[in-house]
C-alpha positions as CSV (number, residue, x, y, z in Angstrom):
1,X,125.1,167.9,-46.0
2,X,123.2,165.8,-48.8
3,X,124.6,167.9,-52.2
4,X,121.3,169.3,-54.0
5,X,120.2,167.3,-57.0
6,X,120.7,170.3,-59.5
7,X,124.8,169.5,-59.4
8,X,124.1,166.6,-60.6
9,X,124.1,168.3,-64.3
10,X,127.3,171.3,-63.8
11,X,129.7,173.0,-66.4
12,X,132.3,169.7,-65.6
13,X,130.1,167.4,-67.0
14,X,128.6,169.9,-69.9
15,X,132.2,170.2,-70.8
16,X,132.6,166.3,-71.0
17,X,129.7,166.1,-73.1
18,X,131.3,168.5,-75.6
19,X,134.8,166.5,-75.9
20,X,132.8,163.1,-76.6
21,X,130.5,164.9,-79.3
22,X,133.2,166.5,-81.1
23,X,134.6,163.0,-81.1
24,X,131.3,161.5,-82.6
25,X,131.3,164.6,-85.0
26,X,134.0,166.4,-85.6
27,X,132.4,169.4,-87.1
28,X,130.9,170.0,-83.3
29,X,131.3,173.5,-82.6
30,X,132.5,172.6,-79.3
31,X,133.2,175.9,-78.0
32,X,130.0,177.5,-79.0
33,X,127.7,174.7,-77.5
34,X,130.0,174.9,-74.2
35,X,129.4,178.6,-73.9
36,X,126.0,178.5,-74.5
37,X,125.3,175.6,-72.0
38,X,127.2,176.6,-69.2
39,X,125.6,180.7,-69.4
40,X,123.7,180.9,-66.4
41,X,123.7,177.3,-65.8
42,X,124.6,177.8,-62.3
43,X,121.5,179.6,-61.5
44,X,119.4,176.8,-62.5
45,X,117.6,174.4,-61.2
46,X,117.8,170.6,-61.9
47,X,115.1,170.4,-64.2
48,X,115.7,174.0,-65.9
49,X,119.6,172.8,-66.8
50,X,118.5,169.9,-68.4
51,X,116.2,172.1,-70.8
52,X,119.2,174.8,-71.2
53,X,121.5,171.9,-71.6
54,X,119.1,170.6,-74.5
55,X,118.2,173.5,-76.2
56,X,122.0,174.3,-76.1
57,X,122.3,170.8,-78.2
58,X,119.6,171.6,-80.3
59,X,121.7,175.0,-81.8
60,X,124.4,173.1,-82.4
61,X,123.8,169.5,-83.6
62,X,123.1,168.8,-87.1
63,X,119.8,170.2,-88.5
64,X,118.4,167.1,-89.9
65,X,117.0,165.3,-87.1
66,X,118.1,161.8,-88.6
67,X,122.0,162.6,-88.3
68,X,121.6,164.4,-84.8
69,X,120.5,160.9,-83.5
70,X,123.7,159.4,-84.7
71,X,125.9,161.7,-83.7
72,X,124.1,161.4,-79.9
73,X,124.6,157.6,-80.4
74,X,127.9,157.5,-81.1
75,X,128.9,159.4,-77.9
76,X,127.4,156.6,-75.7
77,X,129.1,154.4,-73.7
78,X,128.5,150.7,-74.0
79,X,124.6,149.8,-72.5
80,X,125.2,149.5,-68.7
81,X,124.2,146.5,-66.7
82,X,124.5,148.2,-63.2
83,X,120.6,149.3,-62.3
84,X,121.4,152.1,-59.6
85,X,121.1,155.3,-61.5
86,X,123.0,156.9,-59.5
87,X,126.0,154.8,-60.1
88,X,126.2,155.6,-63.7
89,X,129.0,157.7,-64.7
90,X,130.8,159.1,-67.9
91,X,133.9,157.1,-68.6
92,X,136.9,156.9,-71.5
93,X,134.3,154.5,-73.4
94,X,131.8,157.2,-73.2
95,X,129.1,159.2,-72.2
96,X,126.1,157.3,-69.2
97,X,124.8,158.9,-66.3
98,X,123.2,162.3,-65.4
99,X,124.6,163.9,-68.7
100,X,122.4,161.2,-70.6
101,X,119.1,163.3,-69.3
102,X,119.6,166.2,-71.6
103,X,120.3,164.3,-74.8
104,X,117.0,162.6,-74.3
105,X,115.4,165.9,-73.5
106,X,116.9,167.2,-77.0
107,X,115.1,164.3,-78.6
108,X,111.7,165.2,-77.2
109,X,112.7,168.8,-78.1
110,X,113.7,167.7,-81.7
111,X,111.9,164.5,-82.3
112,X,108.0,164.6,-82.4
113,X,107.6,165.0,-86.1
114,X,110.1,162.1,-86.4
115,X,108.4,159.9,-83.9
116,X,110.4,156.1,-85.1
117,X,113.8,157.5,-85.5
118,X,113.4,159.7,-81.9
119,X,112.0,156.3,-80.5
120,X,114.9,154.4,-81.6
121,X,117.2,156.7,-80.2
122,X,115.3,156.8,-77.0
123,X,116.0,153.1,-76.8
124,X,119.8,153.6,-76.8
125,X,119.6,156.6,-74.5
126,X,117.6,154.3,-71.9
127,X,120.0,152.1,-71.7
128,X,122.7,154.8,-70.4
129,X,120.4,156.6,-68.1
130,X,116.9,156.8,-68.3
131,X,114.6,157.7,-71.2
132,X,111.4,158.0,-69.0
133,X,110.7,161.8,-69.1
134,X,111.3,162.2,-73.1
135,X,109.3,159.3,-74.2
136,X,105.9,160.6,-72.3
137,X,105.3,163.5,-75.2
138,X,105.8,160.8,-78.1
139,X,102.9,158.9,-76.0
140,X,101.0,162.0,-76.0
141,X,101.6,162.6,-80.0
142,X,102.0,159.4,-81.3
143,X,100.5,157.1,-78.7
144,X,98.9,154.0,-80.8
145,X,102.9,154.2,-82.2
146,X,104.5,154.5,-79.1
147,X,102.3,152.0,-77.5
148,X,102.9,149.2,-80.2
149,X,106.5,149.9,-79.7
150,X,106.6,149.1,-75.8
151,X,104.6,145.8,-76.6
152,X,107.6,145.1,-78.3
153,X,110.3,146.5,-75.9
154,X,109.0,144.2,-73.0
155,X,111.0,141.6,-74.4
156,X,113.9,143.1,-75.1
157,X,117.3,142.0,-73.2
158,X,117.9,145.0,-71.7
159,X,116.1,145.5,-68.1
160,X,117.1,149.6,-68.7
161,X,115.0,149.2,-71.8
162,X,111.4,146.6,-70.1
163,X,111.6,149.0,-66.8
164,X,110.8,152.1,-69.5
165,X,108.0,150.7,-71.0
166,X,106.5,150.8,-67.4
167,X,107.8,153.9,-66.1
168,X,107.7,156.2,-69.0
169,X,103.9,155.5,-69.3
170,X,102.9,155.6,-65.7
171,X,100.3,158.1,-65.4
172,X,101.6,159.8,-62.3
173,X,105.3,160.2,-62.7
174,X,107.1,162.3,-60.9
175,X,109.1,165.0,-62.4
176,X,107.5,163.8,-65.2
177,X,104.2,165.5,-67.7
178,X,101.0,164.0,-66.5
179,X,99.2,161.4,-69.0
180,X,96.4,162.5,-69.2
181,X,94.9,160.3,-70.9
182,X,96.0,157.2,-68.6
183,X,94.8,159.0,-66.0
184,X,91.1,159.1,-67.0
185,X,91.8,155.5,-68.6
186,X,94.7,153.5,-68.0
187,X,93.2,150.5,-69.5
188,X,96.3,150.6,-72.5
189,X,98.8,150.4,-70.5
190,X,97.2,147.3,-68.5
191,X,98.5,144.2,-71.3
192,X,102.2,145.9,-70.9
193,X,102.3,145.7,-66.6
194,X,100.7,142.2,-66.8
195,X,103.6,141.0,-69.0
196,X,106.1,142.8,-67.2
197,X,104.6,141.9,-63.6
198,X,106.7,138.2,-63.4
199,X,109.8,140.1,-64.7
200,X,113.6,139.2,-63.5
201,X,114.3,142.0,-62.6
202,X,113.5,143.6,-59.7
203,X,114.6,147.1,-61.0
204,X,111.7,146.3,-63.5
205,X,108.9,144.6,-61.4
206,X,109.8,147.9,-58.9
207,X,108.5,150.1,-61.8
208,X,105.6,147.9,-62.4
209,X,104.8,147.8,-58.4
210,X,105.3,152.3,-59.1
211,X,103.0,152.1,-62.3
212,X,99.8,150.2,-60.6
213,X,99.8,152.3,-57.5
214,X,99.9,155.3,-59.3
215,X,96.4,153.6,-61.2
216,X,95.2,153.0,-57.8
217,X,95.2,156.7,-56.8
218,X,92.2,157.3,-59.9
219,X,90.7,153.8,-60.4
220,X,91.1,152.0,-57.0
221,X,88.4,148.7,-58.4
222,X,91.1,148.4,-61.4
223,X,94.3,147.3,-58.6
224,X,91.4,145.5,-56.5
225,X,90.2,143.5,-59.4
226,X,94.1,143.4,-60.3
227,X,94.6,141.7,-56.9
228,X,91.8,139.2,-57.5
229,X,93.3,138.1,-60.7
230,X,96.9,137.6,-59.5
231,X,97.4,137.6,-56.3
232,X,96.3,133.5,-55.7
233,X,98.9,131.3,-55.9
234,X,101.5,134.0,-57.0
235,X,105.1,133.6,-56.9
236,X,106.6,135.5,-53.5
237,X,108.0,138.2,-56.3
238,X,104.9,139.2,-57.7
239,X,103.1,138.8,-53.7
240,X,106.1,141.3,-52.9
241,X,105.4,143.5,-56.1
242,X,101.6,143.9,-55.2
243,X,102.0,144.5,-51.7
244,X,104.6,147.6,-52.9
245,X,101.6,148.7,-55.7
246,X,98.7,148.6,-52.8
247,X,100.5,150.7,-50.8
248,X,98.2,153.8,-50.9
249,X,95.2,151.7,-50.7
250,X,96.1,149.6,-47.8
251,X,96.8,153.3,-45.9
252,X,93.3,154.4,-46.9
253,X,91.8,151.4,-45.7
254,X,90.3,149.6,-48.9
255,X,88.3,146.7,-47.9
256,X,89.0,144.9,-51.2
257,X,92.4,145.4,-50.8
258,X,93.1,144.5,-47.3
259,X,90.7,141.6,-47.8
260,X,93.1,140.6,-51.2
261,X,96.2,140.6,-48.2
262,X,93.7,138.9,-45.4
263,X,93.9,142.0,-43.2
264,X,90.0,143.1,-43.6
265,X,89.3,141.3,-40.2
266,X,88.5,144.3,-37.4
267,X,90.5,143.5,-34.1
268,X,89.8,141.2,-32.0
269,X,91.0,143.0,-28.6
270,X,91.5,146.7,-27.4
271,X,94.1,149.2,-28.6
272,X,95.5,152.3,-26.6
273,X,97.4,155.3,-28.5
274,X,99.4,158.0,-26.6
275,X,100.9,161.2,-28.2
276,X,104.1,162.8,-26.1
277,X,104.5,165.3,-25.5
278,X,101.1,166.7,-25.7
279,X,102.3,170.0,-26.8
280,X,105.1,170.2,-29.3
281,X,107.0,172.7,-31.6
282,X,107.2,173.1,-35.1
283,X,110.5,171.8,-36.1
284,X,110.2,169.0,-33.5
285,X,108.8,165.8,-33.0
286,X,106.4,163.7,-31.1
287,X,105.8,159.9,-30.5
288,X,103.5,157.7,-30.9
289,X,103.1,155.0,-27.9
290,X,100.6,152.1,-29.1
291,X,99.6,149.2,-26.9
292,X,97.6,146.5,-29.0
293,X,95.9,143.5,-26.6
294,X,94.4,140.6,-27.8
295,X,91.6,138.8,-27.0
296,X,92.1,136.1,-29.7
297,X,91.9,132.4,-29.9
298,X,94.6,132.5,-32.8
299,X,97.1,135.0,-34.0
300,X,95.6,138.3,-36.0
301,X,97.4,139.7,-39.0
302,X,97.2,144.2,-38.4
303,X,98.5,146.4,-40.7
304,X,98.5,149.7,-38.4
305,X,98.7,153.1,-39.4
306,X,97.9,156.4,-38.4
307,X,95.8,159.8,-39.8
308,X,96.9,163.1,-38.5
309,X,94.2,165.8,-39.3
310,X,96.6,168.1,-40.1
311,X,95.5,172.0,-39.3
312,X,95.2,174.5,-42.9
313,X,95.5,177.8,-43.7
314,X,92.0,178.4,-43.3
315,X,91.7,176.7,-39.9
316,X,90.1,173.7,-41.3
317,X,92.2,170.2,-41.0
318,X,92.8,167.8,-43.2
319,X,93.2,164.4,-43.1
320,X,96.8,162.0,-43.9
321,X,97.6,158.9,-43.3
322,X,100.8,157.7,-42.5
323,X,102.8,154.2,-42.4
324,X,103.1,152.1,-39.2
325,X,103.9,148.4,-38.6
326,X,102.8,145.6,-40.1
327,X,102.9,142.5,-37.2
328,X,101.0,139.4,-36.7
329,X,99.8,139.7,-33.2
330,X,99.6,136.2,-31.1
331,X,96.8,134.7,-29.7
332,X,96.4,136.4,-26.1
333,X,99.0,139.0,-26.4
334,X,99.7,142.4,-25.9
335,X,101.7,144.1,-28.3
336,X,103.7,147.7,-27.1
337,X,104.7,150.2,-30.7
338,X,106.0,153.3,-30.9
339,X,106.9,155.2,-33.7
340,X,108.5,158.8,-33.7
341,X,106.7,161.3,-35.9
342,X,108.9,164.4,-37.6
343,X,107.5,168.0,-37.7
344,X,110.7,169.3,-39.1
345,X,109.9,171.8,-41.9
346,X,109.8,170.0,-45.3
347,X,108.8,171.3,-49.0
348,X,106.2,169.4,-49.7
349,X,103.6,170.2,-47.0
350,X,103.4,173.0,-44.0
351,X,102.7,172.5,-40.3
352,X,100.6,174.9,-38.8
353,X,100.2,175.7,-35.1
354,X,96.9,174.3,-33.3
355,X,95.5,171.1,-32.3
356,X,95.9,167.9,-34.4
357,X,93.9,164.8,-33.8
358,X,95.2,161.4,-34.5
359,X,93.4,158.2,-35.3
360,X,95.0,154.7,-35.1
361,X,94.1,152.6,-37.7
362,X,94.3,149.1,-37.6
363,X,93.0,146.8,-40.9
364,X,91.7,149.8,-42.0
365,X,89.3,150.6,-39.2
366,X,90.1,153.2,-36.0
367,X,90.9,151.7,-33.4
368,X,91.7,155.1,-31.1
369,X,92.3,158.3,-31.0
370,X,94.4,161.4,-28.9
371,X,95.9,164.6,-30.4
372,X,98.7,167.0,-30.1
373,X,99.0,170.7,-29.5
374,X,100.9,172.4,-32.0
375,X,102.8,175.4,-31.5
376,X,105.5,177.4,-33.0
């Protein structure tokens, strides 16, 4: 059983914090900030302990902002070349991973009304963990500071600290507040992907793949005039980097961007879909059985996906697409695919009993049809 994400911040590692702070500072009132943080801490979720966890360091750091950051900084282990977050850890030389969240959470707490000390800080922090939640309220507060500062961050050595610049200002992060204001506009943020686009690292260019796609849900033209600019001739890490970031427009079937990839042509041949069993169960599964035939002179590109109209509350459907192969097809052949589709119970959406059509899409265009019986 996968352990839930919440334990990833527990009393162990609260208490850990506490030793290396009272190192840093040895006025810390250790015990006080332990029994604060670890009161109810069990009951929490993930997101909630890291605010307790915070607001716990808030009572009991030093009162001037200025020194707080030092004392924060002087807990931290040595900046971390491994790129996995989940591999970070605490260790003798001091404090990385998941413990790392709350002491950037304190700064954000703390920090707005001391936006280029916080920022600095932030900078260390990143380096240990991630910094990608706390810096989004300085861009809210302080953003023509904040922004100038991640111009100048996309040079720096550290890939911890060029990946933030892209993910702490994607409009659309998860977990994350909402930016509102790259949402309606994300024209700043624009110079910093383009110079962070060609970067070494993959654990950056990743972000930057993250960042544009999360454009493309708002302003679709800006990725598809994005692809015009960049896509010729690129390097096979950037081709790689904006196939990731035109993900959710390649499922919806943009022309521009399935032209960008050369997969706007319609195919040439006949395409059967299947759905067994006809009747399933929520909880189970079904499959998808494809058979693609071509009629071709010369091999096709296909991306092919699939919409389920998925049944709501109300008795209306509504339409999702999801991800299916990606194949070049030869001249003259037929193609068998199948593809098992989940209807176990997850958190993010609800399956409701009744009957749910599917379309197969292929370069953006259906192709066929059938449908499932749902029941419980």
């Amino acid at each position: 059983m996968v352990e839930p994400f919440k334990n990833w911040i527990d009393a162990a590692l609260v208490e850990a914090a506490a030793q290396y702070l009272q190192r840093a500072w040895r006025a810390f009132p250790r015990a006080a900030f332990v029994q604060q943080a670890t009161s109810g801490l069990a009951r929490l979720e993930l997101k909630q302990r890291v605010q307790h966890v915070a607001q716990a360091l808030a009572a009991h750091l030093p009162a001037e902002f200025a020194r707080a950051c030092d004392v924060l900084e002087a807990t931290l282990a040595p900046p971390q070349a491994e790129l996995e977050l989940k591999s970070l850890r605490c260790s003798d030389a001091g404090l990385a991973g998941w413990i790392v969240w709350p002491l950037t959470e304190f700064v954000a707490l703390r920090g707005l009304a001391h936006p280029e000390r916080a920022l600095r800080c932030l900078h260390a922090l990143t380096q240990r963990l991630t910094a990608e939640f706390a810096i989004r309220p300085f861009l809210v507060a302080h953003e023509p500071l904040v922004l100038r500062t991640l111009r100048g961050w996309c040079d720096d050595p550290s890939a911890h600290v060029r990946r933030l610049v892209s993910e702490g200002s994607r409009p659309r992060l998860p977990w994350g507040i909402r930016l509102q204001r790259f949402v309606q506009d994300p024209a700043p943020t624009l110079p910093l992907l383009e110079r962070l686009q060609d970067d070494e690292s993959d654990y950056v260019r990743r972000s930057v793949a993250n960042h544009l796609n999360d454009i493309a849900k708002d302003h679709p033209r800006v990725v598809a005039d994005w692809l015009q600019r960049f896509l010729p001739d690129a390097p096979p890490t950037r081709v790689a980097l904006l196939q990731h970031a035109s993900r959710t427009l390649v499922k919806k079937g943009d022309r521009a961007v399935l032209a960008a990839f050369g997969l706007d042509a319609a195919l040439c041949g006949s395409a059967t879909l299947a759905i067994e069993p006809p009747v399933a169960r929520i909880g189970g599964a079904v499959e998808l059985v494809v058979e693609l035939r071509s009629s071709a002179r010369r091999e096709q590109k296909l991306v092919v996906d699939y919409v389920v109209h998925r049944v709501l509350a109300d008795g209306s459907t509504s339409p999702k697409v999801w991800k299916g192969w990606k194949l070049t097809l030869p001249a003259g052949a037929t193609k068998p695919l199948q593809k098992r589709h989940s209807l176990q119970k997850v958190t993010v959406r609800t399956d409701r009993p009744g009957r749910h059509a599917v379309e197969l899409l292929v370069n953006g265009r259906v192709v066929a049809t059938s449908a499932f019986e749902l029941r419980r």
